[in-house]
C-alpha positions in Angstrom: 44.9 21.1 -39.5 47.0 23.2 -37.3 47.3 22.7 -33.5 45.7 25.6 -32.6 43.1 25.6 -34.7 39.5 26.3 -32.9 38.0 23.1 -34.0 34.2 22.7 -32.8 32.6 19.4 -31.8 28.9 19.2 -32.2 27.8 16.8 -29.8 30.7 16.8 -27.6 28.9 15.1 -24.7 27.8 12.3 -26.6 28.9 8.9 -26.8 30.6 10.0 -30.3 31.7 13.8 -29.9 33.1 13.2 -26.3 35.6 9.9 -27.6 36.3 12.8 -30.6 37.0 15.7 -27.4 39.1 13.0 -26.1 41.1 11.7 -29.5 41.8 15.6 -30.1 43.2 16.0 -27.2 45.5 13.1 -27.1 46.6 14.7 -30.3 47.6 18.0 -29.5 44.6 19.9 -29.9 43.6 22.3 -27.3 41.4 25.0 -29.1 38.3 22.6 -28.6 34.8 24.3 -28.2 31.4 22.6 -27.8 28.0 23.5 -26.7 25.1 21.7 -24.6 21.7 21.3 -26.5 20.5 24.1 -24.0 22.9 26.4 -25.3 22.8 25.8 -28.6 19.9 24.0 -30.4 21.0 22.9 -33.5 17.7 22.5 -35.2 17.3 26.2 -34.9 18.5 28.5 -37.6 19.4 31.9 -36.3 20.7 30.1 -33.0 23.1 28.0 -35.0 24.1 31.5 -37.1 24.3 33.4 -34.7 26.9 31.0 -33.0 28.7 30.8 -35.9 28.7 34.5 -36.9 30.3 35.2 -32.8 33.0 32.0 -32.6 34.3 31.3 -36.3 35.7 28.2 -35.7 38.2 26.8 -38.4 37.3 22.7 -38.1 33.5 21.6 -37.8 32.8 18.0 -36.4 29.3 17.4 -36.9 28.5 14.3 -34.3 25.5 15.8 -33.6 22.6 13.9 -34.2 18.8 12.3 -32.9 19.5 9.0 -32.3 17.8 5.2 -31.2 17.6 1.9 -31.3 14.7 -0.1 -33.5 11.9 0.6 -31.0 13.0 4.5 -30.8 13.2 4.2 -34.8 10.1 2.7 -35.9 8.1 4.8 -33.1 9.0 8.3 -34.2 10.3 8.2 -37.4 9.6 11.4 -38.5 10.9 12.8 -35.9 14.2 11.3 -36.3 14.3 12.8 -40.3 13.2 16.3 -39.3 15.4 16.5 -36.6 18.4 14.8 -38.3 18.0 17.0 -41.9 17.5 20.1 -39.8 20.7 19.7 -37.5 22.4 18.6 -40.6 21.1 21.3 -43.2 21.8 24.3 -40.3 25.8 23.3 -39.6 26.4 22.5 -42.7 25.2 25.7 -44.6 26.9 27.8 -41.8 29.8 25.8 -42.2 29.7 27.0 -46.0 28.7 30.7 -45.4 31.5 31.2 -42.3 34.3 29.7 -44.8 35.3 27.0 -42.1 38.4 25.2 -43.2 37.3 21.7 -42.8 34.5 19.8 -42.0 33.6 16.0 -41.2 30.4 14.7 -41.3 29.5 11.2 -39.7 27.1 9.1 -40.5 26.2 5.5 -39.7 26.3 2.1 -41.5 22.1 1.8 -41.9 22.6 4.3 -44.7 23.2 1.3 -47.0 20.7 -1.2 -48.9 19.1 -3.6 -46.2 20.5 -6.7 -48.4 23.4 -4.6 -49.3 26.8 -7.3 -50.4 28.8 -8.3 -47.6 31.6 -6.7 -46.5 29.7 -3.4 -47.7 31.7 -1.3 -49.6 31.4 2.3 -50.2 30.2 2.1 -53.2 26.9 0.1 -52.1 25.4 3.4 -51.2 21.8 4.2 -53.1 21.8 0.5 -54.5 18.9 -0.9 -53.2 16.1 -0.5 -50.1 17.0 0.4 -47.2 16.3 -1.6 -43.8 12.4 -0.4 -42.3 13.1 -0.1 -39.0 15.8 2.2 -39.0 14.9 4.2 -43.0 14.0 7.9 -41.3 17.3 7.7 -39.8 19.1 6.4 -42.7 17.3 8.9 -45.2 18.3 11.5 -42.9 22.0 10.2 -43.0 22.1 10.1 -46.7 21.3 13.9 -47.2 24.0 14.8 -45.0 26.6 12.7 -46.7 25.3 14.2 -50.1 25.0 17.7 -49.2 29.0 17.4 -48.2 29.7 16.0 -51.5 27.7 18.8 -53.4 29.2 21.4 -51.2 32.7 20.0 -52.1 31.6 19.9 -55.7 29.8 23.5 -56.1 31.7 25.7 -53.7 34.8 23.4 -53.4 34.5 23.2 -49.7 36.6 20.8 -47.4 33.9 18.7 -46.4 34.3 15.2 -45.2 32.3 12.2 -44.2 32.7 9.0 -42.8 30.3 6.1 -41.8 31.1 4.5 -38.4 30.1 0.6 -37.9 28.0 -0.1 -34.6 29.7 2.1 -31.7 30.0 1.3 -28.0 32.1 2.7 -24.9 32.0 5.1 -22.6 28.8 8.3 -22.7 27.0 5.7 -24.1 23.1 6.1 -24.1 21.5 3.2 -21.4 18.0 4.0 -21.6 16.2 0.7 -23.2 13.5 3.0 -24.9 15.9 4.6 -27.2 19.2 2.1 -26.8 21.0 0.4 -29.3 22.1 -3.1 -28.9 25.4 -2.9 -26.7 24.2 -0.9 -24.0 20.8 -2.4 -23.8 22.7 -5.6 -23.0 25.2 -4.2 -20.1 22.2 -2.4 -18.7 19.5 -5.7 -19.0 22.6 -8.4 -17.7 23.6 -5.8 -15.1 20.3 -5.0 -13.5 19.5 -8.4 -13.6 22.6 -9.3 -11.5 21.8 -6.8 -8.9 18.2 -8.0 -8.4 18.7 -11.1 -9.0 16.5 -12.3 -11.3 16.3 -15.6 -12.9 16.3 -14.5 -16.9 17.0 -12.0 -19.1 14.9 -11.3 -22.3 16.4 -10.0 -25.6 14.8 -9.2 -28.8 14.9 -11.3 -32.2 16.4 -14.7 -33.0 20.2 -13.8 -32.0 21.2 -14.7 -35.6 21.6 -11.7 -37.2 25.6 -10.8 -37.6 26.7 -7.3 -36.3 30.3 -5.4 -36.5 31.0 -3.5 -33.1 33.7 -1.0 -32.6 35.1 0.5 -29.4 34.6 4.3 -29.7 38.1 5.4 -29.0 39.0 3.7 -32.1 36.7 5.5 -33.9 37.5 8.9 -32.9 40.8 8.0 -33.4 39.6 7.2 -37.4 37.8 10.2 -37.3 40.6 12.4 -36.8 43.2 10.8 -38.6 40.8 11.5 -41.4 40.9 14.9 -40.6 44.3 14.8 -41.1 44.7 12.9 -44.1 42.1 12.6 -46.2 40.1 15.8 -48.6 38.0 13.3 -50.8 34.7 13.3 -51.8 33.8 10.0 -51.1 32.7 8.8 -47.9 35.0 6.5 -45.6 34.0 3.3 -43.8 34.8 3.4 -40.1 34.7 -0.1 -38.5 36.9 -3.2 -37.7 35.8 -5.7 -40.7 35.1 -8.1 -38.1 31.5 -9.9 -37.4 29.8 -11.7 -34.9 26.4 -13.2 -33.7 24.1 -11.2 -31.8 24.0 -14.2 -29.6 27.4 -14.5 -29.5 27.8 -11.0 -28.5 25.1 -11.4 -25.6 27.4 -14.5 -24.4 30.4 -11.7 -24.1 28.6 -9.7 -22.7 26.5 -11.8 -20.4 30.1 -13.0 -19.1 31.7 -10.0 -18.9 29.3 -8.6 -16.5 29.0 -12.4 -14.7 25.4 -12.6 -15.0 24.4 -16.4 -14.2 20.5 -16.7 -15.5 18.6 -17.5 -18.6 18.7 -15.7 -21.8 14.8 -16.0 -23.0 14.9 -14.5 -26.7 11.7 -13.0 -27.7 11.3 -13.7 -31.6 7.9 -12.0 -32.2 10.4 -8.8 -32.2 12.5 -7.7 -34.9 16.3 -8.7 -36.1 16.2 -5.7 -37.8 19.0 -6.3 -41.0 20.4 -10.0 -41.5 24.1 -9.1 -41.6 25.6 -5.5 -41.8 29.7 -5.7 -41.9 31.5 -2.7 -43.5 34.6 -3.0 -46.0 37.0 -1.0 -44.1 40.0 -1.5 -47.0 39.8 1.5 -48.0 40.5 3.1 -44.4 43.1 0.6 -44.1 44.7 1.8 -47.6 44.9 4.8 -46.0 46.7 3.8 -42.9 44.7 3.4 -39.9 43.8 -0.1 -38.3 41.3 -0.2 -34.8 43.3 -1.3 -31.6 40.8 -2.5 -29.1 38.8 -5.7 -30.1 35.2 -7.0 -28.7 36.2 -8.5 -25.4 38.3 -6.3 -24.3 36.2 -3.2 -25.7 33.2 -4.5 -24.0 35.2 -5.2 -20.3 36.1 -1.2 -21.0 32.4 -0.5 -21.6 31.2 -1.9 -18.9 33.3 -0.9 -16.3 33.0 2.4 -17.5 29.0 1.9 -16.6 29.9 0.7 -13.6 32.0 3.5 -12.6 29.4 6.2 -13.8 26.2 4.3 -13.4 24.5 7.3 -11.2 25.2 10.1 -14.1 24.5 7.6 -17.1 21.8 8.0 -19.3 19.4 5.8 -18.2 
């Protein structure tokens, strides 16, 4: 990659292409571009040529994506594969057809077997079942990941992909209908605080064991990947570090100084028992996260805090 290099971000206001925006930035990149879904819809063809055919940019990030927590997941699961594999099939074939230099596709952990071995290791991918309540998503995921490797493989194309853990930090998405586990925390403990009220419910047991990484560190992966790394397979993003969903609602119950009653509702679902990623090969290649869980989620939440009137709520 060369610093002036247009590099486009899709997604760049999300929770993942923004911390990406950011990471590039910090690097020395300043030929950034990105569009808003209402200027570019990434599920539609000829929109996504045509943006291609007129900007030409030399670097693709594909952060871009339909995303959710279990509820959103097991609700409208088709709409979270269509909308996925078309985002995905439209970037990624322009990205082919435009001869753009590089390109990094990200994923997510639930691409792996629900009882996949623990730490999961790249290799674990397309080894077993995946986990119900998240398999459109996943599925979706997969395809992406594979079409990069067949594009590499046919066309010799430079394209990338990586697998991030469970991500938090700032642009994060705090609406509890479509929220993943982090944020729905901040936002329940929070709101509780203000009002006042005596409990706090969260879903499952609280045993299952999680991996959370701050999303700075992540980008920071991301584009150190873009830097260093041409292979085919994928690369596990993530800290190699677990904990308790309870234990993380005690971090994050203090960190916001909520006093009442956690009340956990098991009639819902954990969702998979453990998912930790094998990050050795990240770590082979040089890169090691910074930030670690309490201090992450203090960042997190004072980042809510600070932008609680323009978060997504």
């Amino acid at each position: 990659m060369e610093k002036n290099d247009k590099i486009y971000v899709a997604g760049h206001r999300g929770l993942v292409g923004s911390a990406i925006v950011r990471s590039l930035q910090r690097s020395g990149y300043t030929n950034i571009i990105g569009r808003t879904h209402k200027e570019l819809d990434l599920t539609e063809q000829s929109a996504v040529r045509e943006f291609f055919e007129k900007e030409r940019p030399d670097i693709v990030v594909l952060a871009a994506a339909k995303v959710g927590g279990i509820n959103a997941n097991n609700t409208a699961p088709a709409d979270f594969a269509y909308e996925n594999m078309q985002i995905q099939c439209n970037v990624i074939e322009c990205a082919h057809k435009y001869k753009v230099k590089k390109l990094l596709f990200l994923g997510s952990t639930c691409i792996y077997p629900r009882m996949a071995p623990q730490p999961i290791p790249e290799s674990a991918l397309l080894t077993g079942p995946l986990e119900e309540t998240n398999e459109a998503y996943a599925i979706a995921k997969i395809a992406g990941l594979e079409m990069c490797k067949f594009f590499k493989r046919q066309y010799g194309d430079n394209f990338i992909s990586c697998m991030p853990t469970n991500l938090y930090g700032p642009h994060d998405n705090y609406d509890l209908s479509g929220s993943h586990v982090m944020p729905a925390m901040i936002r329940k403990f929070h709101d509780a605080k203000v009002n006042g009220k005596p409990s706090v419910e969260l879903w499952g047991t609280g045993s299952p064991l999680r991996e959370f990484l701050y999303v700075d560190d992540m980008a920071d992966a991301c584009v150190f990947l873009l830097e260093n790394y041409d292979g085919e397979e994928h690369v596990n993003i993530g800290t190699g570090k677990e904990v308790t969903i309870k234990e993380l609602a005690m971090t994050v119950k203090d960190t916001v100084g909520y006093e009442g009653e956690i009340i956990w509702n098991k009639d819902m679902p954990d969702g998979t028992p453990r998912k930790l990623t094998n990050v050795d090969k990240l770590h082979a290649l040089g890169f090691t996260h910074k930030v670690e869980l309490e201090e992450g989620v203090k960042l997190a939440y004072e980042w809510f805090k600070e932008n609680v009137d323009n978060a997504r709520l």
